[in-house]
N, C-alpha and C positions, 0 to 999 in steps of 0.2 A: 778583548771585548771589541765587537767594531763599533765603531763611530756610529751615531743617530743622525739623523738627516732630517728628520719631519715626515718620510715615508710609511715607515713601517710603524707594527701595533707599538705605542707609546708605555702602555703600562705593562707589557714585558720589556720592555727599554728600563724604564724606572727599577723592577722588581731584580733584573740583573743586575745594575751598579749599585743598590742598595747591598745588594748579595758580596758582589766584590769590594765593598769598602769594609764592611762587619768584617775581612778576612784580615785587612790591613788592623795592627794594635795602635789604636789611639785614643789620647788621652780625652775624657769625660769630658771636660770642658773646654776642648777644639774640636770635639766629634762633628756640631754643627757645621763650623766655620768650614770644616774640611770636605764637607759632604758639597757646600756650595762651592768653594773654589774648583772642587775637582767635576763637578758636574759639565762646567762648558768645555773642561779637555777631552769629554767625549761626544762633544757634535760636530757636525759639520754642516755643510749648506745653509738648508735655509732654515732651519733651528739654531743653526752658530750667531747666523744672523741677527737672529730673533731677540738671543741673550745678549749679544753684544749691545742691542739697542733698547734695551730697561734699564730704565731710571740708577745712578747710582746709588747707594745707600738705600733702597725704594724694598729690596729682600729683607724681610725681619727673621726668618727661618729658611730650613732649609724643603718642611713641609709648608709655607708658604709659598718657596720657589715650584714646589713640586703642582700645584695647586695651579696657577697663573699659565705653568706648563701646560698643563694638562687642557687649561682653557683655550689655549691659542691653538694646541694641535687636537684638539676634540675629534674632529674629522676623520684620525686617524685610527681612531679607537675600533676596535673588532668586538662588537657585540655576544657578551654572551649565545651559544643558543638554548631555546627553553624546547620544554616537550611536543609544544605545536605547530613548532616549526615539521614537526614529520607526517604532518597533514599536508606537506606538499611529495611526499613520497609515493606518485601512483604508478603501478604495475601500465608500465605500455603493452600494447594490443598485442605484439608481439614479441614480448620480454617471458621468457620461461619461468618457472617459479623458483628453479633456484638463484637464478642471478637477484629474481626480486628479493627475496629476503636475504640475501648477501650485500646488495643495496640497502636495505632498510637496514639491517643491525649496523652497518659499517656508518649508516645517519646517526643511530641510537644511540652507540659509543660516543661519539663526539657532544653527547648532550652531558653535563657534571651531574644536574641536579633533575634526573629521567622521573615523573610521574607515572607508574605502571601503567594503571588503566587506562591512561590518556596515548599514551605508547599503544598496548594493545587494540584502543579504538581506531586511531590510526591507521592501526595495520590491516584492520578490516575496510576501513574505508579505502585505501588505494588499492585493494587485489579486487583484478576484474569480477565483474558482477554474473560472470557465465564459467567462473573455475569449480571444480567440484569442492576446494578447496575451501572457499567462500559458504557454499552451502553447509560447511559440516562445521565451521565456525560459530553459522545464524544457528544449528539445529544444538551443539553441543557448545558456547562459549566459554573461554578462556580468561586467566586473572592477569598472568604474566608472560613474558615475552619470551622466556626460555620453556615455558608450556609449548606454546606458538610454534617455535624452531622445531621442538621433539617430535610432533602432530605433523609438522610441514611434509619431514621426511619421508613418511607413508606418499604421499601424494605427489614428490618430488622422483618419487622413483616408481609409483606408475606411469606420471606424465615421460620418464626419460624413455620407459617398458614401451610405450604404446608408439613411440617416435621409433624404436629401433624395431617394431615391429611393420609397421609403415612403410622403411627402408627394405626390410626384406621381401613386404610382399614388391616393393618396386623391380627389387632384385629379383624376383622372383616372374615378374611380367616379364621384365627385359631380357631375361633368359629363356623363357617360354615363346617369346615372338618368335613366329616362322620366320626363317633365315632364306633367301635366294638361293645363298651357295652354302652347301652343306660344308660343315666344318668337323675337321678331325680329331677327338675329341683328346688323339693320344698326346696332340701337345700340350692340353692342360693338364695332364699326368704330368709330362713331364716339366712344365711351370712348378706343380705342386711339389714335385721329386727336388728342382733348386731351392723352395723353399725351407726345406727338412724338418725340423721340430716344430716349425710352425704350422706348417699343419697337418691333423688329425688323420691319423692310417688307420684302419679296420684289422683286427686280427685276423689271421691265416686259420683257415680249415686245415687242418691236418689231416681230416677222415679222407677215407677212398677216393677217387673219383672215376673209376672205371665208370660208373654208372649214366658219369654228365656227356652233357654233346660238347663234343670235341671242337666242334666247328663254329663256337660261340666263346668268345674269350674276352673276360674282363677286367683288364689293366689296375681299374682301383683297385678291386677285391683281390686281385692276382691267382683267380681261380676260374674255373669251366664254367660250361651251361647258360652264360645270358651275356649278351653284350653290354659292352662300357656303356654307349647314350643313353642306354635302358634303364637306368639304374637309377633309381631314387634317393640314394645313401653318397651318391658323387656331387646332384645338383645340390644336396642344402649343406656340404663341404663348401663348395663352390661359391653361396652364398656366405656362409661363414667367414669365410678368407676374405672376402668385398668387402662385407663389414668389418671387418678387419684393417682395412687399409690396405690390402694387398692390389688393386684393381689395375694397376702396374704392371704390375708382373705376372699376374692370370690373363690380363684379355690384350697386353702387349705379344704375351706369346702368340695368341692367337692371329694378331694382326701380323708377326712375321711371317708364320705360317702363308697365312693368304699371299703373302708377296711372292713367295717362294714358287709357289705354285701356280700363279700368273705369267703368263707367254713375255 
């Protein structure tokens, strides 16, 4: 058990050596004597202090000593929290909704004795006043807080849906910008070829191809008739792999590319 010092919470200090002397067998009528002698061999500083300099004979118990303790190091005591403390829990402007309620339940647990409804008011009072979230709350209200999380999810994964869609149209613009210098587009074939299972190949035509123009060849599809830039089924690849995390390794190739072919 470490030594107390007068720092840390007092009444888990107490509720430990209470714990470790009940493990020691001793007799009914030294149990007290025993609980005060061995109390000051586990302080130190300025709680060793403290005991050293009370009165002798002045302890009548050992919940007396416990009691005079508790007074001098009061300061030290860690407040319960109650359920109103989570009316300090508001959603920042730019905090997502899942971190907010990841924040708030991880507040809620930490409460012993949680008032629901006061919890769930709470939880409406700190999410922003412009979430759709909030609105479906005022229009349909909730008792409990595990109601609350099940409902949240709908909404936690439109809000992710609309983010990753935002990204793509980004990807989407930034690949659509007109380019200066026209780019070839076989090295991002061949970026996606080092990639391998990661990403997504189109199945092969098997049927004829007498028919297609010869003179038009397309490296994703790996078949005739229409060039690789043309191709609508290589750019939303293309963006898929971005979002992906691959942006490395797709538009690095391409920046080799250009070095290559620079004088």
């Amino acid at each position: 058990m470490k030594p107390y010092n007068g720092t840390t919470d007092l009444e888990k200090y107490v509720a430990q050596y209470q714990e470790r002397m009940e493990i020691i067998p001793i007799l009914v009528h030294l149990k007290e004597a025993c609980l005060c002698k061995g109390f000051g061999s586990t302080l130190m500083g300025s709680a060793l202090k403290w005991l050293l300099n009370v009165p002798l004979y002045s302890i009548t118990s050992f919940a007396h000593l416990v009691n005079i303790f508790n007074n001098q190091f009061s300061f030290r005591r860690i407040f319960e929290k109650i359920t109103s403390d989570l009316y300090r829990v508001v959603q920042d402007p730019k905090e997502r909704l899942r971190d907010f309620v990841y924040r708030f339940g991880r507040e809620a647990l930490s409460i012993p004795k949680i008032k629901m409804t006061t919890a769930v008011e709470a939880f409406n009072i700190g999410l922003r006043k412009d979430s759709p979230f909030y609105e479906d709350l005022v229009m349909t209200p909730l008792k409990r807080l595990d109601e609350v999380r099940c409902r949240a999810l709908r909404f936690i994964r439109l809000e992710e849906d609309k983010e990753i869609q935002k990204r793509c149209n980004c990807s989407s613009r930034s690949l659509g910008r007109p380019n200066p210098r026209p780019q070839d587009p076989t090295s991002i074939i061949h970026a996606m070829q080092d990639l391998r299972d990661k990403a997504r190949w189109p199945k092969k035509d098997n049927k004829s191809t007498s028919w297609k123009d010869k003179s038009k060849w397309h490296a994703y599809h790996e078949d005739f008739d229409h060039k690789t830039e043309d191709f609508n089924a290589l750019r939303k690849e293309i963006i898929y792999l971005l979002n992906k995390g691959h942006r490395k390794e797709i538009l690095g190739r391409k920046r080799e590319k250009i070095r290559e072919e620079q004088p």
